[in-house]
Every structure is written in C-alpha cells, then in structure tokens.
N, C-alpha and C positions, 0 to 999 in steps of 0.2 A: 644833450645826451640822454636827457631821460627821456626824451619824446621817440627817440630812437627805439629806447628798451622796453619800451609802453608799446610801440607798435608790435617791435618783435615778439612781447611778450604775449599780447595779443594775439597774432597770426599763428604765433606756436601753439594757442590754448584752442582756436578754431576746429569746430570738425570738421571730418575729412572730405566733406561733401560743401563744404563753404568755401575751402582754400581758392584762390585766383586761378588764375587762365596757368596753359604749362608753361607759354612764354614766362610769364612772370616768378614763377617755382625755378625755373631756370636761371634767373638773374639770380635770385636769393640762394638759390646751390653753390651759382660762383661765387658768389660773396662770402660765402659762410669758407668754402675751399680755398680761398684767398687767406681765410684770416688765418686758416689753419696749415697752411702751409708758410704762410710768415711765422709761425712757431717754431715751426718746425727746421727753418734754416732752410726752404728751398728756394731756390734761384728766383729771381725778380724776373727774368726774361722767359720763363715759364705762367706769368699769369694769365697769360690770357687762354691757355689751351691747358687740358689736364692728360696727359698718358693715362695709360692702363694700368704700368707699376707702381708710376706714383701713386695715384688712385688706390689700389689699393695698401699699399704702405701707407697712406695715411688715415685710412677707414681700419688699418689693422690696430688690435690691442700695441700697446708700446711694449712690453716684454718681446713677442715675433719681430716688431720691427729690429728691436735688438740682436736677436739670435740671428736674424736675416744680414743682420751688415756685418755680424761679427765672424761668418763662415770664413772661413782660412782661405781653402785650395778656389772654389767659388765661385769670389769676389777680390780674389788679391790682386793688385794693381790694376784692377779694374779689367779685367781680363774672366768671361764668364766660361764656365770650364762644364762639359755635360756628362753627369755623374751616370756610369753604367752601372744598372743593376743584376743581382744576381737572377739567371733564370730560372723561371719557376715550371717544373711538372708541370706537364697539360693533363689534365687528367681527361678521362675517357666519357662522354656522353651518358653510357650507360652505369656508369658508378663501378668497372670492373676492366682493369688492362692488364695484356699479356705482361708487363715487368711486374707488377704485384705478386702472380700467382706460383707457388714453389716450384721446386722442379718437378718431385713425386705430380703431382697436378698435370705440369708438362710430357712429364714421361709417357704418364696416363693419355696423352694422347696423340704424341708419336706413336706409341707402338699400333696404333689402328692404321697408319700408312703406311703405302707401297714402299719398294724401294726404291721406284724412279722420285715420287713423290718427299722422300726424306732425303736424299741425294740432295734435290731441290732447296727444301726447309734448312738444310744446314748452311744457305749460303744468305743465311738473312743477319743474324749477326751473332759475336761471337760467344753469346751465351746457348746461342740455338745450334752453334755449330759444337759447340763441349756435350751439350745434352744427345744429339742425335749418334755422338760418336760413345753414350755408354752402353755398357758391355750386357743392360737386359733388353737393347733393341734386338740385338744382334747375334742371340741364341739361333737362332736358324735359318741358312742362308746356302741360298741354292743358284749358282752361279753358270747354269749349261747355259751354252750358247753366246757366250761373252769368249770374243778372238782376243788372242795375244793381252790373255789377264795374269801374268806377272804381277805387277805393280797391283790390280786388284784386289791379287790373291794375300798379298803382303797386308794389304790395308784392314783386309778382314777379317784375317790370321790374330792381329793386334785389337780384334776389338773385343777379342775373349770369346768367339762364336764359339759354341759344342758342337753341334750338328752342322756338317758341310757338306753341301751334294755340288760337284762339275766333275763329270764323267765326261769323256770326249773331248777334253780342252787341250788347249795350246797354252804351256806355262814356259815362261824364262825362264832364268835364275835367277834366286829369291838372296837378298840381302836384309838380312834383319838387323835391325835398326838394338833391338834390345835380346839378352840371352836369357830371359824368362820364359817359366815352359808355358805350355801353350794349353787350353782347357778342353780341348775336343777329346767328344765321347764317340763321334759317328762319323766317319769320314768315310767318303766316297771319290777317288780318283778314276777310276775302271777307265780303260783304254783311251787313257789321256800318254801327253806327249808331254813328256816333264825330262829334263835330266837326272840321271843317276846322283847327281852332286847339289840338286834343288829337291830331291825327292828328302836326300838326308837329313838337309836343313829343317825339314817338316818332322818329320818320324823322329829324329834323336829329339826333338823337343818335346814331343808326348810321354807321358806318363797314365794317364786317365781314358787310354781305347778302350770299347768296349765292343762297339759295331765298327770294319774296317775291310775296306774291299779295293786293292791295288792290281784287279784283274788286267791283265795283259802288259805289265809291265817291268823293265830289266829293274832289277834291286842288285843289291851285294851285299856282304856278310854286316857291313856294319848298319845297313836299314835293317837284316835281322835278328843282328845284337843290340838294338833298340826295342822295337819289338816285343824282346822279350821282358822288358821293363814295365811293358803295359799288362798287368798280372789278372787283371780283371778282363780280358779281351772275351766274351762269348762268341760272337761269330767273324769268323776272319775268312777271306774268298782271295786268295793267292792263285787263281786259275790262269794259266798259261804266263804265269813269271818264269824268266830264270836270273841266273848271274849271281845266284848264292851257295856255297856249298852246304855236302852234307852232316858236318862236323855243326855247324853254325844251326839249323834246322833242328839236330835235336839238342841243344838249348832251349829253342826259343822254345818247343814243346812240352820240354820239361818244366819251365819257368812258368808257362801259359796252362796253367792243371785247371781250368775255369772253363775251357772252349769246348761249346754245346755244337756249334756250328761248322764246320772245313770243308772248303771247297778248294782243293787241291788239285785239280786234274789238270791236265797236261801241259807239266810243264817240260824244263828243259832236265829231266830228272834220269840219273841211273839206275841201275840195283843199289845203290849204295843210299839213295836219295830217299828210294821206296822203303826200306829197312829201316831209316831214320825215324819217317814217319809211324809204322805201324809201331814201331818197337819204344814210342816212346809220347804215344797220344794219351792221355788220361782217361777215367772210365767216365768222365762227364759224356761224352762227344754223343750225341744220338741221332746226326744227322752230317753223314763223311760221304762225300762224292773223289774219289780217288780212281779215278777213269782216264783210260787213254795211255796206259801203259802195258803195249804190245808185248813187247820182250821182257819188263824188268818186273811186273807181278805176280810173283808164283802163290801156287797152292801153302806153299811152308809160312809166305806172307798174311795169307789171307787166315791159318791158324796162328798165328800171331794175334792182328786185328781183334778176332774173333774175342780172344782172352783176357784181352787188354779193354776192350769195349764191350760187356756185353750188355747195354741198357741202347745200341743203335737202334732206330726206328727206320731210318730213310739211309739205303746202302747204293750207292753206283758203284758199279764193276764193267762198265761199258770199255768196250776195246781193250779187255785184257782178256788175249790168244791164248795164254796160256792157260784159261782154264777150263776145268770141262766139268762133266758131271761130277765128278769125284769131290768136286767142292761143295757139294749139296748139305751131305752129312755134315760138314762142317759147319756150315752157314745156321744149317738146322739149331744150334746152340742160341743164337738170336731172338730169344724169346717173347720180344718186343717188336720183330718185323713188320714194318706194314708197308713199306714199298721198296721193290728191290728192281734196280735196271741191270741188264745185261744183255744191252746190244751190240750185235756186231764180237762177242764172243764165239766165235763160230765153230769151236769145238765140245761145243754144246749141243747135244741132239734135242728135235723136235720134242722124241717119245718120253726124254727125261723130265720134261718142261710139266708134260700132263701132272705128277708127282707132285707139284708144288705145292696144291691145294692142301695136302693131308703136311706136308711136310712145312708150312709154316701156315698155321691155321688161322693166324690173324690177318697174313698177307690181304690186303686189299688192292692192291697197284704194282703191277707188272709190264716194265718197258723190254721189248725184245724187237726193235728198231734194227731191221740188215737181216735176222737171226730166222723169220718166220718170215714164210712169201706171204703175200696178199689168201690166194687160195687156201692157204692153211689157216689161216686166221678164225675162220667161223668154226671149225671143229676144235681149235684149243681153245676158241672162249664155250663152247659147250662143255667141253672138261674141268672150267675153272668159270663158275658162273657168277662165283661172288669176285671175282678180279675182273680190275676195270684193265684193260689189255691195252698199251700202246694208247694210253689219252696223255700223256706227260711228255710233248717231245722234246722240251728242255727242260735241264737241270734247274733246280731254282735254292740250290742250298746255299746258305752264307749270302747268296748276291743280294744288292738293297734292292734293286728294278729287275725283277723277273723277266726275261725275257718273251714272255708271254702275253705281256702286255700291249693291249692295242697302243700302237702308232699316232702318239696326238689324243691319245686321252688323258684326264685328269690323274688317273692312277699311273700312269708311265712318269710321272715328275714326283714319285712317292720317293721313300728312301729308307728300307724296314719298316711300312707298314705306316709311314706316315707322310705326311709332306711339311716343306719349309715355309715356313713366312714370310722372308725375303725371297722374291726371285724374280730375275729377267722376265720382261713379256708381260702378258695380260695376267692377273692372277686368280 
C-alpha cells in the first residue's frame, strides 16, 4: 500500500510535460473514476464505461449533486419531465422596436400616410389598429369618388373627422352605432344621392357647422330645425334644395345671425320662401346669391334685402323678371358693392346699365349673361371701363369647389380654399 501511494504520489507531483503516454492517463482516469464512483453508491455493472451524466455528477461539487437528485417534478419516479421556460422579448438588432416606442411617437407617424396606406397599417395588429382609428388622423377626409360609401361614411363620421368633402356620392342609410354628436366644422355633400332620413341622421347630430354645402338636395323641416342649432354656421350653400317649408327657414335664419355667406338660388321656393329669407337674414351676410326667382322676387323684396344687409359686397339677382331699372336706386344704398350679376333680367334696359359706373362707384364686376348681345358688349365696356364685364360665369358664393375650376386639377379637390389629407386616389 505504500508503494501504491509513493507512486501515485509521485506521478501526481510530475510535471506536465513528464506525465506517460494518453493510453496510460487513461487507465489512471478509470481507476481513479472507479474509486469514486464506489463512494458514491454507483452501480458495479457500470465500471467499465462512464456516461455523460454520471460524469458529470461526479466531477460536480456535492451540494449540485444534492439539489439535482432532490428536484421534485424532474426526477420523481424517475420520470424526466422538460421544464418550459418563460419567453423572452427579442429585442431588435438596432437597439430600438416598434412596441417600445409611445403612441404620441406612433401617431407622429401615421399622420404622414395616405389613406390607402393607413387602411393597410391598421391591419397589423391590435395596438396599430386603435392608433390608426384616433380621432387626430382623421381631421380631414375627402371621400369623392368612393361608390356605394354608406358603411364608409359611418366609419368616418365616428372617428371625430371636422372637415369632410364627397360631393357626388352614393350613400345608404346610415345607422349609428352611438347618439354622440358628431365634430364636423365643414361639410360638403353637393349633389350627392343620400336619403331624406340618412341625411337627418347626420345634420341633427351636428352642433359645431361652420362651412356646409347640401347643394342640390331634398331636406325637410327637421334637417332645417337642426340647422339651426349650428349658431356659428358662416357660409351655408342651400342652392337648388327643396322639401322644407317657409315657417321652418326663417328660424333657422334667425338662429343663424353668424352667416357671411348664402347661396340660396333656386330652389323649390314661393313668395312666401323669398319673404322668409330677405326678411329675416342678419346684417353679417356680405355675399347672397338669391337668383332664379322668376315670379317670386319683387322690387318690395329686394328693399327689404337692401335694409336688412347693408354691409353686401357680392349680390346675384340673376333670373329675377321682375325687376327692372327701378331697382337701381335702391341697390344704390349698398355702399360696399363690388360685384353685382343680373343676368337674364330682361326687363332691364341696355341704356340703364351704362349708369352703373357713377351709381355704385366701387362696382368692379358686372355679370349681365342673356341681358347684352355679344355686339353690344364692346360699347358698354367702353362706358364702364373700370368693370370687368361677363368674366364670372358662375356663382361661386358659399360653394367649397367653385365651379370654375379646371377639371382634374389639384384645386378642383379643394374644399373652402383648402384641401383634405385623406383622400381616394393619388394624393
């Protein structure tokens, strides 16, 4: 025994460069792994081969071997069981991922996208799709050109939009989901196809108009006993409505003491309609197109008007027969004139017309459109040289899109002087 531990003792003091062949390090491995597994209580029919586990369970400190046999779920009846961990964030290569960043951040850069583009972005998931449906994407949104937008109109209505331009559209009936009123300042329907009973659903929800143009379309009393609730309305464009009475009309005028702008011509109106109106517009208004009433606008209306407004700047009286020279002196009181039409007044003479010049001396723009032949045209603009003659052939009061505007230009998709952020098409 001591010649044993004299060698061992030996071979263990050896440097590392003296030790034997690997055959021989490898005998002295299993031996020493023998003796240590006879300690250790492991099986006799394992000496001649060592595993992996044993291995290291017995190169490990004894406290691990401990905590390793004493695992419950594990190791219990010998049955090894594979522990799933929690998963961990990937984080992003660059040190910066879209879920870290606030919303403000986010928002900040949707609002730089189209709206085919955010349509898109809100179907990525459901943080992106809360974000893309709040209510400061969606300030301005211009929907022409979009068929059978019902369900659209609803979706956009709800996202707190102010500014809305689809003129031309085809709308269903609208069911709203909630009876909270609705935020829009600008609304544009113009010769859209909506129901009388989807129209109301929109209008009685407003409070807060201020630009509103439902040109060419049936209303009834109760779209303009809404109406009148929007107190701040400045320019409103009612041109060729009808389906409301005249009892109803002067409410909403008298309620509406704000309105700079009216564009009232031809509607479905009587003497009774016409009477409403003059007799009950407020002295804001300085730009009234009240044109197109053959038989129902007399000379007593138009001294009405006169009295009730005298700060107008921009007056149509186009297609009203009944008047004639005699309304001159009256008009004369307009001290602020600077464009007056009266085309197709045909009980208007030529010789009166010269007159204009002294008789409203600020006049600058005179539409007499039916009223003056071509031939006469070049000696009444030599009698009125500072009037620009027949260059205005449409009205353009109260409407958001002038109809002057080129066809397919960028300004034809304007809406009072400005354009939307959202909208159909290339932007």
């Amino acid at each position: 025994m001591s010649t044993d531990r004299s060698t061992d003792m030996s071979t263990d003091s050896m440097p590392l460069q003296d030790l034997p062949c690997l055959s021989l390090r490898g005998s002295m491995l299993s031996q020493r792994t023998n003796k240590r597994r006879s300690r250790c209580g492991v099986s006799e029919g394992l000496d001649a081969e060592c595993t992996p586990t044993e291995l290291i369970q017995m190169c490990s400190p004894r406290h691990k071997l401990q905590r390793l046999c004493s695992k419950d779920k594990e190791n219990d009846c010998g049955h090894f069981v594979l522990a799933r961990r929690s998963r961990r964030k990937k984080e992003s290569s660059s040190g910066v991922s879209w879920d870290s960043l606030p919303d403000e951040l986010l928002l900040r850069v949707l609002v730089c996208l189209p709206l085919q583009d955010l349509l898109r972005v809100s179907t990525v998931c459901r943080r992106w799709h809360r974000l893309v449906l709040d209510e400061s994407l969606w300030h301005s949104v211009d929907l022409e050109g979009l068929t059978h937008m019902g369900a659209a109109l609803q979706q956009v209505l709800n996202t707190g939009v102010r500014r809305l331009r689809c003129p031309r559209s085809f709308v269903e009936n609208l069911l709203f989901s909630t009876s909270s009123p609705l935020q829009l300042v600008q609304l544009d329907l113009s010769s859209s196809i909506i129901p009388t009973s989807a129209l109301e659903s929109v209008v009685c929800q407003c409070s807060t108009l201020e630009y509103l143009s439902l040109e060419g379309l049936r209303l009834s009393d109760a779209i303009i006993n809404a109406l009148a609730m929007n107190v701040n309305l400045l320019q409103l464009n009612l041109s060729g409505c009808s389906g409301f009475s005249a009892a109803a009309l002067a409410d909403m005028f008298t309620s509406c003491c704000r309105i700079e702008q009216l564009n009232i011509s031809w509607c479905e109106f009587s003497s009774d309609h016409v009477k409403s109106v003059v007799s009950n517009l407020s002295s804001s208004v300085t730009h009234l197109n009240i044109s197109g009433y053959r038989e129902s606008l007399s000379l007593d209306d138009v001294k009405v008007l006169v009295g009730r407004c005298p700060h107008i700047q921009t007056l149509d009286l186009s297609d009203s027969t009944l008047l004639m020279a005699d309304s001159f002196p009256v008009l004369a009181q307009l001290k602020n004139l600077l464009h007056l039409s009266l085309s197709r007044c045909y009980h208007i003479h030529l010789a009166a017309l010269t007159d204009l010049g002294t008789t409203f001396p600020l006049l600058c723009l005179l539409d007499v459109f039916g009223l003056v032949h071509d031939g006469h045209l070049p000696s009444l603009k030599k009698e009125l040289p500072r009037v620009s003659i027949n260059s205005r052939p449409f009205s353009s009061i109260a409407r958001p899109t002038p109809a002057s505007r080129l066809a397919g230009s960028l300004t034809e998709r304007t809406m009072w002087g400005s354009g939307c952020r959202l909208r159909l098409g290339p932007q």
